[in-house]
C-alpha positions, 0 to 999 in steps of 0.5 A: 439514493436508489438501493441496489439489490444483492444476489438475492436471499430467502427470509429461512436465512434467518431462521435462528440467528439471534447471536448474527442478528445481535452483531448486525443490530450494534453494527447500524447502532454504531453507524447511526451514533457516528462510529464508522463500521466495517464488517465481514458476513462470512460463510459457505454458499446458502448459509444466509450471507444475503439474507442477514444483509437484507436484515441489515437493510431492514434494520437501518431505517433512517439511514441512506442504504447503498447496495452492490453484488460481485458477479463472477464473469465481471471481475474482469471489468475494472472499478466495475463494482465500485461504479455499481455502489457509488454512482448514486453518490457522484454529486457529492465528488465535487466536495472531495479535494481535487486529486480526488475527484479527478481521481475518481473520474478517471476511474469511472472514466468520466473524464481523461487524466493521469492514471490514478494511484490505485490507494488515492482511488481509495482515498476518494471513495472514503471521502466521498462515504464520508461526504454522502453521510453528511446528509444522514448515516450511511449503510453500504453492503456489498454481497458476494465480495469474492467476485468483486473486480479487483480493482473495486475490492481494493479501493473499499478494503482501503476505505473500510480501514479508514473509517473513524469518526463517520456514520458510515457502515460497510458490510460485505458479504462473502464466500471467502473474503478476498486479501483486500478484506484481511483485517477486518471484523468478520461474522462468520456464519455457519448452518443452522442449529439442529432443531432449527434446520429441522423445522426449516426442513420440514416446512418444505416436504409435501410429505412425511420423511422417516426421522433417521432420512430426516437426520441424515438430510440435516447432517449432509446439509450441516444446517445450511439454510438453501440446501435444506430449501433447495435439495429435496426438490426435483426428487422423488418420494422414493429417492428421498426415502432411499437417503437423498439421492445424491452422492455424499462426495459432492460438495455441498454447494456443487449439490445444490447447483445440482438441485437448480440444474435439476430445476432448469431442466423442468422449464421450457426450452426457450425460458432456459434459453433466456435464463442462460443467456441472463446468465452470460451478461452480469450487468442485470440490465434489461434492456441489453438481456431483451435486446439481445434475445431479440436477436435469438428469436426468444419472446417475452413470454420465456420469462413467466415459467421461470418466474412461477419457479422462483428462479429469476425476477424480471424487473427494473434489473433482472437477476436470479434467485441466488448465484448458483442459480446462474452457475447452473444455468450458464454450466448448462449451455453447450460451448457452441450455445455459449458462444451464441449467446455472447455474440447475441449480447456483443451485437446488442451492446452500445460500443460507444457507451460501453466499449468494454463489455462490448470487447469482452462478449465479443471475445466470448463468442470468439471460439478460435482466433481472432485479430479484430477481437484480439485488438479490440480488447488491446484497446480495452487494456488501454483504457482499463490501464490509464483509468488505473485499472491494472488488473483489468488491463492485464486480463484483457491483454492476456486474452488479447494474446490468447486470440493472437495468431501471429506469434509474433504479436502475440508475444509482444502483447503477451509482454504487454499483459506480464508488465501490466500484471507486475505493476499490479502486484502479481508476480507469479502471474506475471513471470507465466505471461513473460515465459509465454512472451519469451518463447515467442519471436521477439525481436532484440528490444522486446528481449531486452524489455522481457530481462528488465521486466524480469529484474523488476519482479525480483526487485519488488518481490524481494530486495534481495541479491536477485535483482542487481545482476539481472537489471545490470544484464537488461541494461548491458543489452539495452545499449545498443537498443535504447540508449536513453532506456539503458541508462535508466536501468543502471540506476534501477541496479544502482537502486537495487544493489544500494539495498542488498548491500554488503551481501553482495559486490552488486554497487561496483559491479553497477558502477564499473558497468556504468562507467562504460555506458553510452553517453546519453544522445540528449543532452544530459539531464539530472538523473544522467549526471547522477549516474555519472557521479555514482560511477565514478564516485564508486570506482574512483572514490570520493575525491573524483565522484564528489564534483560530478554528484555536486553537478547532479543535485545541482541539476536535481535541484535547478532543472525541471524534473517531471513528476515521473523522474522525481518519483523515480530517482529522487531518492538515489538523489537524496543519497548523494547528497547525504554522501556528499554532506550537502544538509540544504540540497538533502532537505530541499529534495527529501522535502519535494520528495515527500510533497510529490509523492503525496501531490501525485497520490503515489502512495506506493512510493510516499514511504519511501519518501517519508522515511528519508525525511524523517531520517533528515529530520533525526539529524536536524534534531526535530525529533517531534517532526520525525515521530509525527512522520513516522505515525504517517508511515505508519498509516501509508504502511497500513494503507498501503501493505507496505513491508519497509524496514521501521530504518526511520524509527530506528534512528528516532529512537536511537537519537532519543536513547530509549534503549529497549525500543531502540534495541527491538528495531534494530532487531527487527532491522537485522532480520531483515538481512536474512529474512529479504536479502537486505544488506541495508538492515546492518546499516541499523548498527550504525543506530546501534552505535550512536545508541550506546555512545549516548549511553557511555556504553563504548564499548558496545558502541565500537562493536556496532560501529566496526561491523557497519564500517566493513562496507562503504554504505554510500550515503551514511558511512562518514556517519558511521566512521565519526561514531566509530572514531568517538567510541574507540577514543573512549575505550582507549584504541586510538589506532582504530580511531586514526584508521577510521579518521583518515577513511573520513576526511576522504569523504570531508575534504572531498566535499568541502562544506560546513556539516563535512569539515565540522564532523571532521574537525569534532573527531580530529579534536578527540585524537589531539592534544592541548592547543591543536584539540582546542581549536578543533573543537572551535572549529566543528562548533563555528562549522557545524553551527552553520549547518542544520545539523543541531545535534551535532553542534551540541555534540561537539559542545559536548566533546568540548566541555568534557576535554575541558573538564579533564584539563581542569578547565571546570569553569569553561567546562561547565559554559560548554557542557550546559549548553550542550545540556540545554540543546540535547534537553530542547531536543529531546536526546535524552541520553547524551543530555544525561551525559552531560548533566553526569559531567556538569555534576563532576565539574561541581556544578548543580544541575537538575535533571530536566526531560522536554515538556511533552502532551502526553495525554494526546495520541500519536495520531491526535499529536500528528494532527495538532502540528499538521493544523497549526502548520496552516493545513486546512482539515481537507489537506490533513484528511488526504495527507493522513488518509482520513475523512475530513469529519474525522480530522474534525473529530479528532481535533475537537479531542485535542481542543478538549484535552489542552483546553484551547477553542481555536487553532491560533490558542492551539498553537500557543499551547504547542508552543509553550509545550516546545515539543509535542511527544505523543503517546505510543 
């Protein structure tokens, strides 16, 4: 592998730095032992960043070294940086999964595809680290990080994270780490000790300095090793003595540009012509430099005196000493010598090999406006967006519109640059650019585009009450626009308003809004019919709504759904059904939900989706499935930066009756309401409710369940009624219960199936009496044992044996609460297990308190990883679906072989087996 060189480095760096040279050492030691590593170099610039890079070069013989520099006019250029490192590793993508090598290729726009998901991009640059060290350990640096393109930055922050068990090292060299590096270990490097910056000083002085000028110099300095270098010189003995002839008010790194600028002055006039014009190109490609000074009349000689100056090298690349360097050198070109020197580098790049560079000099020698420029770089945004590079695109855009003269156009591509800057995350920048926009001739469509756009920023950056109304406008306006756009807006406000909740009327406001909509001009697909249906199910009630969602999911779950709606709309989806108590279209869509999302590589919405399933799960009882899932969401909200509310966890918890962890979610569930607007967060009581009723604490459970049954919550309030109603039976307010079951059988007899009628029949049997109880308990069990839904048949034994009891009934008690006992066991629902081993001891009966055989000695994420390999995924499948390298789902599996004492997947599945359930550690 060809090593790429930094932004260069004095060996004075180094001076000292026992303590830097130490963490570097244990770093390669790491590497080369299997461990990946991941490190910040962190420090002002001139205090030895590249320098200790170049030492860490130095130190890992044996291992492959890869090496990339930021430069600060190429942040612009989308994976820019990452090509820079990888492209020496590229044979090793064909060994990446599928989605990743195309993924990969799309970036570097190598072949034409989907837009990459920007954290699947990650995903392939860990694979194809983790790959590359196959051969022998691997040692990536990465200088001047600050600079790097956004989109480069934020694919090897994924994968720095990510690293685990392979020799893979990645250290970055930065100013200030960008966000993408937050997390990660740092070095922070500061100046030099006193007595070792003053031997470093005085290695450069032609002459004697007085002791007090000398201490001075070093205090001014702070030990910074290029300042010590690179100040004294260009100044006179005088000035030196007179104390260092510049004004303290200037930073220390603008001094020594300064001191460079000063450097600069001294050469010829054609070297600072070349250097300038080096400096305006950061590809550092010799070639394009000397062609273009070609065409500006500047010879190959203009290169020796910068040389002897140390200023630049003139080689397989051309680069400057330092980066300060090349700030000075550009900072003293003229606006109208930069603009020559652009269009000198514009006219000598290839458009056919690189197209992009090619638009951007062309739109740095631009000075005024200009439509052939302005176009170019809205093609440059084109391709920059569909290799997945966002930011690039947006930038391009931005300056397109910047060159745009007729306002009109300039509007619309300054509409054009705010969607892009929303979708890659930056709001702010994104509501200037739709101001801009905005205040320019749009015509009615664009308007409407700019309200929706609008809405969605509010949406993303805050779940709050902002959203609803302003989506509910755009969409209003888009009527008699865009018919088809329309509708798609009224489920955003839909979507929206299902997360505010009851802090606002936003769901009727949508659905009335909705009601009056055009009807679709095509005919209707799923997601119009669900539009339909939740209209009318919020305005009519459930008796008129349910049939028209019953067509909906029908459609969801018949029709083909392109990837886009299915990532769009799937969830609202899931919602139906859950409103409807349909338990197999819930788990057919949550399950194609999930398995689109990753399919996709759109990890953006995979928490999302995983959470809906593990909620499915809960209900179904497979609690170890959804504490697997809830280790994934764990790591996609790591990966990803995700802020989802742990809804899924809570309800884990609550169902197993761990009442401290379950409790401290539910808090951090209610925060939440206040802290973003998410009304959703009072759902949390409804665990709360389940909770306490597991624990006998009913009346606890009647709080929590009052609260949330203020709102109907689309989707969970039957849930939260059926909690209700048992809690205020066992504190003896039968009134409340009957209130609360007549609010349930709307949504029961509405829907008609076996999970709707058997949580009807359970809660009817708790306000009845004698015969009519019995054979309502027969009822919810012979319904409810139809359904996926296993806790609640054993619920529903459970209300059984202790109506039993209290008839005296002990003997058919004891066969209703044992069963009950051993499904809650099976499941892993301690509480209510313990509820009924509390009656089967009041019935006479001797039962020994049983808790489900766990593997506690296996992690959460070796546990995830054990039932992921004896489902039948390959170690590729795991590694792409829990963003791991294959070595490390390697590893970690030969962990679990180790710990449960089996040698092959087949005895792993026997040991899980005979385990009944995997519970891992926490």
């Amino acid at each position: 592998m060809t090593a790429h060189s930094g932004s260069g480095g004095s060996a004075a760096g180094l001076t000292g730095r026992l303590s830097e040279r130490r963490v570097l050492d244990r770093f390669v030691a790491g590497v080369r032992a299997g461990e990946g590593r991941a490190l910040v170099v962190r420090g002002e610039p001139g205090v030895g960043k590249t320098a200790l890079l170049d030492y860490l070069a130095g130190r890992a013989s044996g291992c492959l070294v890869a090496r990339a520099a930021g430069v600060q006019s190429e942040v612009e250029l989308a994976f820019a940086g990452l090509h820079q490192l990888c492209a020496p590793m590229l044979d090793h993508a064909e060994s990446l999964p599928g989605p990743q090598r195309e993924a990969l290729h799309t970036a570097f726009g190598l072949s034409a595809g989907p837009v990459p998901d920007r954290f699947l991009v990650g995903l392939a640059v860990l694979g194809l680290l983790s790959e590359t060290a196959r051969e022998r350990p691997l040692v990536c640096l990465v200088d001047d990080q600050q600079w790097l393109d956004h989109s480069s930055a934020q694919a090897l922050g994924f994968a720095a994270r990510r690293l685990a068990a392979d020799p893979v090292g990645l250290a970055f060299a930065a100013r200030i780490p960008g966000q993408d590096m937050a997390g990660l270990p740092e070095l922070v490097v500061e100046g030099l000790a006193e007595d070792d910056a003053r031997e470093l000083l005085e290695s450069v002085l032609t002459g004697p300095l007085d002791a007090r000028v000398r201490d001075r110099i070093i205090a001014e300095t702070h030990g910074n090793p290029l300042a010590l270098l690179e100040l004294p010189r260009g100044l006179t003995p005088a000035q030196l003595t007179g104390g260092f002839g510049l004004s303290g008010a200037v930073p220390l790194d603008g001094q020594i540009e300064e001191s460079f600028g000063r450097q600069l002055e001294a050469l010829p006039a054609q070297t600072r012509r070349l250097l300038q014009l080096m400096a305006a190109d950061p590809s550092g490609d010799p070639v394009l430099v000397w062609r273009a000074a070609g065409r500006l009349a500047i010879g190959a000689g203009a290169a020796g005196p910068a040389v002897e100056a140390g200023l630049a090298e003139f080689g397989a690349r051309v680069r400057f000493r330092h980066p300060l360097v090349r700030s000075a050198a550009y900072r003293s070109a003229s606006l109208q010598t930069r603009h020559e020197l652009h269009g000198a580098l514009a006219e000598a790049t290839d458009p056919a090999v690189d197209p992009d560079r090619r638009a951007w000099h062309r739109a740095q020698a631009t000075a005024g406006p200009d439509e052939d420029v302005a176009a170019e770089l809205e093609q440059c945004a084109g391709r920059a967006q569909r290799r997945g590079g966002l930011v690039a695109a947006a930038a391009f855009l931005e300056r397109s519109a910047g060159l745009t003269l007729d306002p009109a156009r300039r509007a619309q591509r300054a509409l054009a640059a705010a969607q892009a800057k929303h979708r890659a995350g930056a709001p702010d920048a994104a509501l200037g650019l739709l101001a801009v926009a905005q205040a320019g001739p749009l015509d009615e469509l664009q308007q409407a585009r700019g309200d929706l756009l609008r809405a969605q920023i509010a949406f993303a950056s805050s779940h709050g009450r902002d959203a609803p109304p302003l989506m509910l406008s755009a969409a209003k306006r888009l009527e008699a626009l865009d018919v088809g756009l329309a509708r798609e807006t009224y489920l955003e406000a839909f979507t929206a308003a299902l997360f505010v909740g009851r802090l606002s009327p936003a769901v009727g406001d949508v659905a009335r809004a909705a009601r009056m909509a055009p009807v679709p001009l095509t005919p209707a697909r799923a997601p119009d019919l669900l539009l339909d249906g939740l209209a009318l199910l919020v305005t009519e009630g459930y008796a008129a709504g349910t049939p028209a969602l019953r067509r909906a999911l029908l459609a969801f779950r018949s029709q083909e759904i392109s990837a886009e709606e299915g990532l769009s709309w799937l969830w609202l989806a899931e919602r139906a059904a859950m409103a409807v108590w349909d338990d197999e279209t819930w788990h057919i869509l949550a399950s194609r939900h999930v398995k689109l999302a990753r399919d996709a590589g759109a990890l953006s919405e995979l928490p999302l989706a995983v959470r809906s399933r593990i909620l499915l799960h809960s209900h179904a009882g497979e609690l170890a499935e959804g504490a697997a899932l809830i280790a994934e969401a764990q790591v996609v909200a790591e990966a990803t930066g995700s802020q989802l509310a742990p809804y899924g966890a809570t309800g884990v918890a609550a169902w197993r009756g761990r009442e401290a962890e379950a409790t401290e979610l539910i808090q951090a569930n209610m925060d939440g309401v206040t802290s973003r607007g998410e009304g959703r967060g009072v759902t949390s009581q409804y665990s709360a409710a389940l909770l306490h009723n597991g624990l006998g604490h009913y009346d606890k459970a009647l709080a929590a369940a009052e609260l949330v049954c203020e709102y109907d919550d689309i989707g969970v309030l039957g849930w939260e009624l059926t909690e209700l109603i048992e809690a205020a039976v066992r504190s003896g307010q039968p009134a409340r219960a009957a209130d609360a079951l007549q609010r349930l059988s709307e949504t029961t007899r509405a829907s008609g199936t076996d999970w709707a009628l058997g949580t009807e029949a359970r809660s009817r049997a708790l306000l009845s009496e004698g015969e009519t109880a019995e054979n309502y308990y027969r009822e919810a069990i012979e319904r409810l044992g139809r359904t996926r839904m296993r806790p609640a048949v054993a619920r529903a034994h459970l209300l059984y044996g202790e109506w039993l009891r209290r008839e005296n009934r002990r003997r058919d008690a004891r066969a209703e609460l044992r069963t009950a006992y051993d499904l809650f066991t099976a499941m892993g629902i301690e509480a209510f297990a313990e509820r009924a081993r509390h009656e089967l001891l009041a019935t006479g009966d001797t039962v020994r308190k049983r808790t489900v055989e766990t593997v506690s000695e296996l992690t959460a994420q070796e546990a995830h990883i054990a039932r992921l390999a004896v489902d039948g995924r390959t170690n590729v499948e795991i590694g792409a679906q829990l963003f791991l390298s294959t070595r490390t789902v390697e590893w970690h599996l030969s962990k679990v072989y180790t710990k449960l004492g089996v040698g092959s997947r087949r005895e792993l599945r026997r040991a899980l087996a005979s385990l009944r359930q995997v519970e891992p550690q926490t």
